[in-house]
N, C-alpha and C positions, 0 to 999 in steps of 0.2 A: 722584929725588923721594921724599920719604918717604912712610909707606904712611898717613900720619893724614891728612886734610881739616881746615884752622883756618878757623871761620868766624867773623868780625868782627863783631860788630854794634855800632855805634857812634851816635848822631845827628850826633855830628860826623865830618864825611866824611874831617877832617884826619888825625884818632884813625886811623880805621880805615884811612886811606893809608896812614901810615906803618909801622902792624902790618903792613900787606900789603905792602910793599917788605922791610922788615927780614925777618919771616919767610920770603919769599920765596928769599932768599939766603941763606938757612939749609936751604932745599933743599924747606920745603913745598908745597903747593898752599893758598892764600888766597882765600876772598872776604870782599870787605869791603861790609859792606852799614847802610844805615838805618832798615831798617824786619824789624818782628819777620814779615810774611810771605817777606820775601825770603831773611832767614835760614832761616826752617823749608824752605822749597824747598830752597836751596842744601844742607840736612842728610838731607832725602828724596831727594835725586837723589845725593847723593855713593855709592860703596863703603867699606864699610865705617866706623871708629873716625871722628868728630869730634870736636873740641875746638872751643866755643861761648866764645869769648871775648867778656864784652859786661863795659859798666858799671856804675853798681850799681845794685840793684835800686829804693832806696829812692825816686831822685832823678829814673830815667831810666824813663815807661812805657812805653817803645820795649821796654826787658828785660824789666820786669814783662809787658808781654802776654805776649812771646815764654816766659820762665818757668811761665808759667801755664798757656800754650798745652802746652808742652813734659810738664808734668806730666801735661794731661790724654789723651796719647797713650803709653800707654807703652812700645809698640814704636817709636817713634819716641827716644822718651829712651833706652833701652836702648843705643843707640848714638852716643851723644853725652855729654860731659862736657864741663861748664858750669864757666868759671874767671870769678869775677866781680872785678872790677878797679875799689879805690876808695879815697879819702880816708878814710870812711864805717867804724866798726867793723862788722870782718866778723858781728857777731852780729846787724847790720840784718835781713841777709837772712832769711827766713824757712827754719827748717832742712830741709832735704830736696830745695831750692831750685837749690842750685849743690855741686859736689864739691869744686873747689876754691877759693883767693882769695889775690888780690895786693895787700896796701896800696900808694899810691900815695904818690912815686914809686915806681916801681922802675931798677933796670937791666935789659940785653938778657940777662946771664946769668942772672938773676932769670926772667927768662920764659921763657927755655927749658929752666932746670931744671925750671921747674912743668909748661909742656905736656910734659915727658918723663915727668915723676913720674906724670903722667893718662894719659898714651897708650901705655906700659909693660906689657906682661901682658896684653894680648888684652880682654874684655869691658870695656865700658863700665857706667856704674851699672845695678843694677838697681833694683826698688823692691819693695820686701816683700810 
């Protein structure tokens, strides 16, 4: 198992199934979740590095809470890198929001170069 936690947050449960089977067999630990408190749980109980995979901010207020939420903790972000995944130009986001971003589509090697490029070198974002 590898030593990152991927936490899913998707509204569609379908999304977040199949990150959670494919990563899975890639050796992570996954949850896949709908709602932005179940994600922040899953990110306060995890050890150590997460990777916050969610949708995009503009479209989905499932992210924006959990984004917003996320900001306003910041020993809780400190430990989490936010990879936002969308159709949507990445300059939607609001900057400081997410560390990394996938245009949509992607491939599976497309996603796991990105969570490696984030969960790489020990700490997670900080914020100034």
């Amino acid at each position: 198992m590898k030593s990152v936690t991927i936490v899913a947050l998707y509204f569609d449960p379908s999304i977040g199934s199949i990150l959670r089977e494919a990563l899975e067999l890639e050796g992570y630990a996954v949850v896949a979740t709908r709602e932005a408190e179940e994600a922040l749980r899953a990110i306060g109980e995890s050890e150590g590095l997460c990777i916050l995979l969610t949708d995009n901010y503009v479209v989905s207020p499932v992210a924006r809470e959990a984004l917003s939420r996320l900001a306003a903790a910041p020993a809780l972000r400190s430990r989490v890198r936010v990879i936002g995944m969308s159709a949507y130009h990445p300059q939607s986001v609001p900057a400081g929001l997410v560390d990394g971003y996938m245009g949509l589509p992607f491939t599976m090697e497309t996603l796991l170069e990105t969570i490696e490029a984030h969960s790489g070198g020990g700490s997670a974002h900080t914020s100034d």
